[in-house]
C-alpha positions in Angstrom: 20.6 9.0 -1.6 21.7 6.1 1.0 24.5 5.5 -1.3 22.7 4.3 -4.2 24.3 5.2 -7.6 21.5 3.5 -10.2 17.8 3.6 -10.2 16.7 1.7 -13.3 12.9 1.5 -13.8 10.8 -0.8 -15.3 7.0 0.3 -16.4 5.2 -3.3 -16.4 1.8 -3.9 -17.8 0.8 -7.5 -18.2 4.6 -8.6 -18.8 4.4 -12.0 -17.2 6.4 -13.6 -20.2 9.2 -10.9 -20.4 9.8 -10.4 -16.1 12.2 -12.7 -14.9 14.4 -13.0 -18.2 14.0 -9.3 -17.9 15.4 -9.0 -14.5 18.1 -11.5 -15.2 19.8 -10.2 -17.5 19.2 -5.9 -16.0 20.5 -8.0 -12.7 24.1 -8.9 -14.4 24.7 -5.9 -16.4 24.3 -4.0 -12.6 26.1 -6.8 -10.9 29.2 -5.9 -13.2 29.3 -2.4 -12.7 30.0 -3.6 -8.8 28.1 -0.2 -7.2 24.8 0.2 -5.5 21.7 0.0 -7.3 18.1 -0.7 -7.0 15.6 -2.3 -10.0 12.1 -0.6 -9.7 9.4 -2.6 -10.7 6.2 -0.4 -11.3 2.5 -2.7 -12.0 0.6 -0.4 -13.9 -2.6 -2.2 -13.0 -1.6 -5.7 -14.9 -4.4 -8.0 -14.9 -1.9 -11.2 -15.6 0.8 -12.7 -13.3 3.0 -9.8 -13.2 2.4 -8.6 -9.9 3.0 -12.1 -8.6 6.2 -12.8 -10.7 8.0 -9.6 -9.0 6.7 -10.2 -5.5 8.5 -13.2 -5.6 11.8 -11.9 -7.4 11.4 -9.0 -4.4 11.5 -12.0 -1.7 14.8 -13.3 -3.2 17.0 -10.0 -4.2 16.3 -7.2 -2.2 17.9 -4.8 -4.4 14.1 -5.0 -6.3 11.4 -3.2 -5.1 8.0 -3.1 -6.9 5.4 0.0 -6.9 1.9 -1.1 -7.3 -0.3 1.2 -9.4 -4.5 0.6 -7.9 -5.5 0.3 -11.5 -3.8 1.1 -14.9 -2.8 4.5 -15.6 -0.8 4.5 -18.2 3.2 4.1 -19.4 3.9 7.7 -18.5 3.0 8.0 -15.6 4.9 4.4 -14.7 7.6 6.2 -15.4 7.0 9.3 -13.3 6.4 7.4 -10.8 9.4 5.4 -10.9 11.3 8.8 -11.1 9.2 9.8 -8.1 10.1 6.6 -5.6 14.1 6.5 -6.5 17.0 7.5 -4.9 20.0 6.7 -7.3 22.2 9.4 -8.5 21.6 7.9 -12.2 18.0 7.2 -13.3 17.7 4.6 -16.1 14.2 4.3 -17.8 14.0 0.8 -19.6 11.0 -1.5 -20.7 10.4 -5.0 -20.1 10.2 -6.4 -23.4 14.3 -6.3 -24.1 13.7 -4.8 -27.3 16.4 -2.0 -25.9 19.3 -4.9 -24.6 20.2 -4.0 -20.5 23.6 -4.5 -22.3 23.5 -0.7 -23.7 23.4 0.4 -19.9 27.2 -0.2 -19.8 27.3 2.4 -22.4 25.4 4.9 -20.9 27.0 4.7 -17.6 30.4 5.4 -19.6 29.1 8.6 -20.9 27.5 9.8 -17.6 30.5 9.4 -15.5 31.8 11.5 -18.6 30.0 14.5 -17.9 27.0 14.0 -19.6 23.3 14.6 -17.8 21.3 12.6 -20.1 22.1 10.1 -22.4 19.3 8.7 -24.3 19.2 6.2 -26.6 18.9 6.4 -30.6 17.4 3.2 -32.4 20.0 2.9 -35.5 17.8 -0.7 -36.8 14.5 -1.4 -36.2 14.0 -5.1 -36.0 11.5 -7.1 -35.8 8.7 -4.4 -36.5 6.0 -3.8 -39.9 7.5 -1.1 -42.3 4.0 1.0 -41.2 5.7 0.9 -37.3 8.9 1.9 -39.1 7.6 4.5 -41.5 4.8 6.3 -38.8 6.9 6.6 -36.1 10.0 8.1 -38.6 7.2 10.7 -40.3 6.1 11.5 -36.2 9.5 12.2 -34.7 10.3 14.3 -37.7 7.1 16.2 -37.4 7.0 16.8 -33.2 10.8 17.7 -34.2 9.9 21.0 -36.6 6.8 21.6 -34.7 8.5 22.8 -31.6 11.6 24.8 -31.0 13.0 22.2 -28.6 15.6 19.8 -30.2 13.8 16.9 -29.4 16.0 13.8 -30.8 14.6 11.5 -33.6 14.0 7.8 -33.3 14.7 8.0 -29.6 12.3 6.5 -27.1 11.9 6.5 -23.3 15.0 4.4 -22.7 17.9 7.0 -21.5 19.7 7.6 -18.5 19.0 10.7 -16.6 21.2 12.6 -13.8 19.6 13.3 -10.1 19.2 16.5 -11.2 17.7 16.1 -14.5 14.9 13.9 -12.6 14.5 16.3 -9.8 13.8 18.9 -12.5 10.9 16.7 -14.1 9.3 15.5 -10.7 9.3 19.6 -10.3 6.7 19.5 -13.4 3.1 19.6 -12.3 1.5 18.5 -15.5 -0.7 15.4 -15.9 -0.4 14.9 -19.5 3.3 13.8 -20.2 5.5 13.2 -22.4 8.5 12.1 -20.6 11.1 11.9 -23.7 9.6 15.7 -24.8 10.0 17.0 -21.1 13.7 15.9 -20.9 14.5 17.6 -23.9 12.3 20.8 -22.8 14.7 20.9 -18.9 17.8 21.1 -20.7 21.0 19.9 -19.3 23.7 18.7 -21.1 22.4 15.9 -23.4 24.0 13.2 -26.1 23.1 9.6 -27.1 24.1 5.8 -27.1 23.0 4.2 -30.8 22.1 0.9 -30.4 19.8 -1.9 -32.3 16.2 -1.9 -31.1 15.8 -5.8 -30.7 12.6 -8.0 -31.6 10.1 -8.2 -28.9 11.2 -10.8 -26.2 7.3 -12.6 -25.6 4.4 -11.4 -25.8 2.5 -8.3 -27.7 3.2 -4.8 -27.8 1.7 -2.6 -25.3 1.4 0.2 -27.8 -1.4 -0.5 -30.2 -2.2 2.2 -32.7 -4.8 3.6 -30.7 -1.9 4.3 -27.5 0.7 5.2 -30.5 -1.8 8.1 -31.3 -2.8 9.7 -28.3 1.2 9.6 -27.4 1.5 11.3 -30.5 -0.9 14.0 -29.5 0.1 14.4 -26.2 3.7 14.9 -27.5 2.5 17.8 -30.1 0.0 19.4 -27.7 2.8 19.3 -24.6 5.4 21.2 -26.6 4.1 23.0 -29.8 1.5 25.4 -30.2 1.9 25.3 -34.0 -1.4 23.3 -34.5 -3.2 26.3 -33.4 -1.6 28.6 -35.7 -2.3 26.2 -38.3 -5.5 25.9 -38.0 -5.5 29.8 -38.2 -3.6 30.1 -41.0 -6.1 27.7 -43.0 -9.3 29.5 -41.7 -7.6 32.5 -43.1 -6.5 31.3 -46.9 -10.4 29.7 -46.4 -11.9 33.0 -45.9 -9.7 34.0 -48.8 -10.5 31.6 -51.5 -13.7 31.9 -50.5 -14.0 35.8 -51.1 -12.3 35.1 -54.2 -14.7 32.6 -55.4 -17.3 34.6 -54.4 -16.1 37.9 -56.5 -15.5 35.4 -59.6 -19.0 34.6 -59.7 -20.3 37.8 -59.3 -18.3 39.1 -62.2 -18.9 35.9 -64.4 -22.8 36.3 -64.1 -22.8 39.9 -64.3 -20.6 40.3 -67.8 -22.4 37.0 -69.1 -25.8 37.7 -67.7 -26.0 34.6 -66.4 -26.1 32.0 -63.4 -23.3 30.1 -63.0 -24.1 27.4 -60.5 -22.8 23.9 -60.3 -24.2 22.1 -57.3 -21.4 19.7 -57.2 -18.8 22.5 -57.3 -20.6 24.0 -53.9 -21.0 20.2 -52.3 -17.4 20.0 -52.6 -16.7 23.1 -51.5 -18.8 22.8 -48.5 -16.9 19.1 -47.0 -13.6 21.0 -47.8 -14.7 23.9 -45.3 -16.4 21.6 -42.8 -13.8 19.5 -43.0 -11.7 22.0 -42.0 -14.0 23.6 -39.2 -13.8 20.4 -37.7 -10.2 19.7 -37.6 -9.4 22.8 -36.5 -12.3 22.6 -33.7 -10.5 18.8 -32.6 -7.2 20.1 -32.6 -8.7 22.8 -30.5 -9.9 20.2 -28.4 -6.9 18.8 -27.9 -5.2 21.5 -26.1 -8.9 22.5 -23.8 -8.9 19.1 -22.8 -5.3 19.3 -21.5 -6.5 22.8 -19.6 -9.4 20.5 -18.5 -7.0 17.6 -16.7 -4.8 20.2 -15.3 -7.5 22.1 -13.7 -9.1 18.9 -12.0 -5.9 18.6 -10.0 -6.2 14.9 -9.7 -3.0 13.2 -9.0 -1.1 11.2 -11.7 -1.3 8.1 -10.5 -2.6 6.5 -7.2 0.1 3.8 -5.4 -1.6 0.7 -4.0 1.2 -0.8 -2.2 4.8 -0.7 -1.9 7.5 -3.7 -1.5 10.9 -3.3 -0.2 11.0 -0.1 1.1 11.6 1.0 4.7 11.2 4.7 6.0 11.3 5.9 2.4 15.0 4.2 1.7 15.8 1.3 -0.1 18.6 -1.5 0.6 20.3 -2.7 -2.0 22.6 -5.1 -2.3 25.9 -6.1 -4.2 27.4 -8.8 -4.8 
């Protein structure tokens, strides 16, 4: 490990306003601590001045070190590959926007040196975010949470501390679809929390417009729970079944009335219910042969244009 202790990594996309306020204030929540450490900086294809911003803070602290994605691919796999390039005993996953304070680090280190493997951390307030933020994201982690038999924690993000081991485990995983806060949950290990205030936004916008929010969502479900698919089984079933028993009604309706009962509204409305259904059930379907699909390619995760501050594979930190 080269005697590093803590590996904190930073996903960055288009973060120039958030960097250096960022790194100043991860820089003296590490400098207290007064043991080895290294701040990985990973440019998940930004198109602003991020790039530049860290080169330069790599120039003046060698402790930093950046990973440069060749185009954007995504927060996940940011953090994988930050997992992937460090060498601390301690891994800390943190975004650049401060909404999670460095200052909860401090914590975290506490309960590692305790015992604990992973400590993660749970958002107690929400500030600075729309009640539809607040109420989705409660209704998703609830839901991923009694879809799978994993105890997945609620209202916790990506921002955790992991042991060496914990991260050797997931580097071990060779899927391309991930859910990073799902897969620590699904390795185990011996897990508890931090709460803490999730803090306005620093600068700038969120990196996680609906769109991202939803196919995060999915990708947590699909990852870890095969319940959709029983679902959708269970509603083609009671479908089949209502529909044989509306089917018999009839029957014995215009046979004991010697009549026709038809109501063309009745069967439009019947018919969008069923296709409505045939079509969920084929998208959620989707879902998981389109994960088979990404595995099968065998494509790697992410591709690494350049590197800063590394030498033969080790980093150099420093300490004041």
């Amino acid at each position: 490990m080269n005697g590093t202790i803590y590996s904190i990594i930073v996903p960055l996309y288009n973060e120039e306003l958030v960097i250096e306020e960022s790194y100043k204030r991860l820089k003296a929540v590490l400098d207290s601590v007064k043991e080895r450490y290294e701040i990985i900086f990973v440019n998940d294809g930004s198109r602003d001045k991020t790039r530049a911003i860290v080169e330069s803070l790599c120039k003046k602290d060698k402790a930093v070190k950046l990973v440069n994605f060749s185009r954007n691919f995504g927060h996940q796999a940011a953090i994988t590959a930050g997992m992937d390039v460090s060498l601390g005993d301690a891994v800390i996953i943190i975004d650049a926007d401060l909404q999670d304070p460095p200052e909860i680090i401090l914590s975290m280190m506490k309960k590692w040196k305790e015992g604990y493997e992973v400590v993660y951390g749970k958002r107690s307030i929400r500030e600075g975010e729309t009640f539809f933020k607040k109420f989705t994201a409660g209704v998703y982690y609830r839901l991923l949470k009694s879809m799978t038999s994993i105890d997945i924690p609620v209202d916790a993000g990506d921002f955790r501390l992991i042991d060496r081991k914990v991260c050797d485990a997931l580097m071990s995983l060779p899927e391309k679809n991930r859910y990073v806060r799902g897969l620590v949950s699904w390795v185990g290990f011996k897990q508890t929390y931090v709460e803490y205030v999730r803090q306005e936004r620093f600068a700038g916008k969120t990196k996680y417009p609906l769109k991202k929010m939803m196919k995060l969502a999915f990708d947590g479900i699909t990852s870890l729970s095969y319940k959709p698919l029983v679902i959708t089984a269970y509603l083609g079933g009671i479908s089949l079944a209502a529909g044989a028993i509306s089917f018999i009604s009839v029957l014995i309706k215009n046979i004991v009335g010697n009549s026709k009962v038809l109501d063309m509204g009745l069967l439009l409305s019947i018919n969008l219910i069923m296709f409505g259904l045939v079509f969920c059930s084929i998208g959620i379907m989707g879902q998981y042969i389109g994960r088979i699909f990404d595995e099968s390619k065998g494509r790697p995760l992410y591709i690494i244009e350049s590197q800063i501050n590394y030498k033969n594979n080790e980093f150099i930190s420093k300490v004041n």
